[in-house]
N, C-alpha and C positions, 0 to 999 in steps of 0.2 A: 648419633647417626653412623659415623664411623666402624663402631662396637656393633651395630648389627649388621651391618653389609662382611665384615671380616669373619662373624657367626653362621651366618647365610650359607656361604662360602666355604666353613667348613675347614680357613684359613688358620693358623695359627700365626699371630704377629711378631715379629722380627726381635723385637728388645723382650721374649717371652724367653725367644729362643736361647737368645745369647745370654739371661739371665739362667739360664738352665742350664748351658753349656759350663757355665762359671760355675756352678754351683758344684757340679761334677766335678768337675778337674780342682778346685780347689779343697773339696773334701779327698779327693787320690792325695794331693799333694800332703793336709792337713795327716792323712795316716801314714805318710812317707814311702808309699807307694812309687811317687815320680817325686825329682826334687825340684826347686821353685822355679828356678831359670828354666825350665820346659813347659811353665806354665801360657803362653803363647805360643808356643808348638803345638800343645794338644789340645789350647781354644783352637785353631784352623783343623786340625786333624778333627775335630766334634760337627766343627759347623761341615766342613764335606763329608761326614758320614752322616750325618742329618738330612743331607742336600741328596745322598746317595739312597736313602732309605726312607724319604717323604713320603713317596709314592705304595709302600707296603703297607701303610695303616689302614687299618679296616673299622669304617663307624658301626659297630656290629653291636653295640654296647657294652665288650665285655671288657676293654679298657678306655678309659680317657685317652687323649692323645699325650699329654705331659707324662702320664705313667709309661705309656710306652716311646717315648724318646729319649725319657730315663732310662730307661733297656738299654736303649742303644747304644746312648752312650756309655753305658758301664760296661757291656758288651766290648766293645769297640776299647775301651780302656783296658780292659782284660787281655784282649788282643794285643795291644802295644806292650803291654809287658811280658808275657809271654816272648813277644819277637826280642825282647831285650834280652832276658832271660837264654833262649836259647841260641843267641849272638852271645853270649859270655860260654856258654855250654859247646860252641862249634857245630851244634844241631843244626838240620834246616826242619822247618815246622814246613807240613802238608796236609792238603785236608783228603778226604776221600772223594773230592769232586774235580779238583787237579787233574787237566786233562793234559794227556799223554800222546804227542803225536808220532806217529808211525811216519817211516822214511817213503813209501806209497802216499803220502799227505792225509790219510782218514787219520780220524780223533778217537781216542779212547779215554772215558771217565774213568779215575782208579780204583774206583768201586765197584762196578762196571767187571773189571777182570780178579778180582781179590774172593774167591768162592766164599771163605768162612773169615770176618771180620777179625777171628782168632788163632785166624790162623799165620803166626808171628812169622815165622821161617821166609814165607812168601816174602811177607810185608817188607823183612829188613831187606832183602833180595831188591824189592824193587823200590826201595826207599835210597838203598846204594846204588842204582843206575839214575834214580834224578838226582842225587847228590854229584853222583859223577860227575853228568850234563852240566849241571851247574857252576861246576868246580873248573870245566872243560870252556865257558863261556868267560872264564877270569884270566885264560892264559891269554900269551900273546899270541898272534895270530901264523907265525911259524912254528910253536907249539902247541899249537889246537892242530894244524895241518898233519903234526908227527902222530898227535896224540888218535886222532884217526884212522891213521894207518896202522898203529896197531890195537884198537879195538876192532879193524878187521883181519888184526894177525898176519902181518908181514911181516916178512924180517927186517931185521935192522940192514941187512946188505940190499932187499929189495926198495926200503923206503929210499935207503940213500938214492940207488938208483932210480928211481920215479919223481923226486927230489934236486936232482942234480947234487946235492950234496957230499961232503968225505963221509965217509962210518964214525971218526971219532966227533965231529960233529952233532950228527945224528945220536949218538950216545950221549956227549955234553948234554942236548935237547931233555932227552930221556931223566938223567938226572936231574934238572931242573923239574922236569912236571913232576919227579916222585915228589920232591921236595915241598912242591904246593898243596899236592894231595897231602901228604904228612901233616902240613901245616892246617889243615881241614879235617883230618882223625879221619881219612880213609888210607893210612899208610900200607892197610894189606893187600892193596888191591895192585 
């Protein structure tokens, strides 16, 4: 009785999931992909992209539902290595749907302003002002204040002044954010 009210429905049951969920991360594991002690890490990180992605299946017939949460999962596992991956590289990974907000508060997709997908020059251009932003969200917050003032290109004698701060201060400040960028592999900027 059970077996057909949960077919009806359309539901997939719960210990299907989690046997699936397992099944994944223990073969990641098994090719040394992830090591063992994260193996309850990326059961919860499965079962919420499961919980996030329930709703896109389509009974259309052209897959089962088990084949396509296998997707997802392995999807989704790809993903975490990847962000591992480029955490060891100092990269930040962005996709082309990364919305970009304007200081007027409108939104822009970054696909949206990118004319030719190949077109690389652009890309790193504005792959290093989210990096920056990024990197700008790690300081503390009298050096996010400085670091502001001169991305709108003040001087060091004006920040002081608007600041209340000494100049050699203000340069201390300076030296510290180069030193974080450095340490994030945007030293040139």
């Amino acid at each position: 009785m059970e077996k057909k009210r949960l077919k009806k429905s359309d539901d997939w049951p719960e210990e299907e999931k989690e046997k699936l969920i397992r099944k994944v991360v223990r073969s990641a594991i098994r090719q040394g992909i992830f090591p063992k002690f994260e193996f309850q890490d990326l059961c919860q990180e499965m079962r919420t992209e499961l919980y996030l992605k329930r709703d896109r299946y389509k009974a259309d017939g052209r897959a089962k539902k088990s084949t396509f949460f296998e997707e997802v999962l392995r999807n989704k596992l790809g993903q975490i290595k990847e962000k591992e991956r480029a955490k060891k590289r100092h990269a930040i990974i962005i996709s082309l749907s990364t919305e970009i907000r304007h200081p007027d508060g409108s939104i822009t997709i970054l696909e949206d302003i990118i004319p030719d997908k190949r077109s690389s020059s652009l890309m790193r251009h504005l792959l290093k002002k989210l990096a920056v932003k990024d990197v700008v969200k790690k300081l503390p917050s009298k050096e996010q204040e400085i670091c502001y003032h001169l991305m709108e290109q003040h001087s060091i004698e004006e920040i002081a002044k608007q600041l209340g701060m000494h100049r050699k201060s203000i340069e201390y400040h300076i030296n510290k954010i180069r030193e974080v960028f450095a340490k994030e592999g945007l030293k040139e900027l």
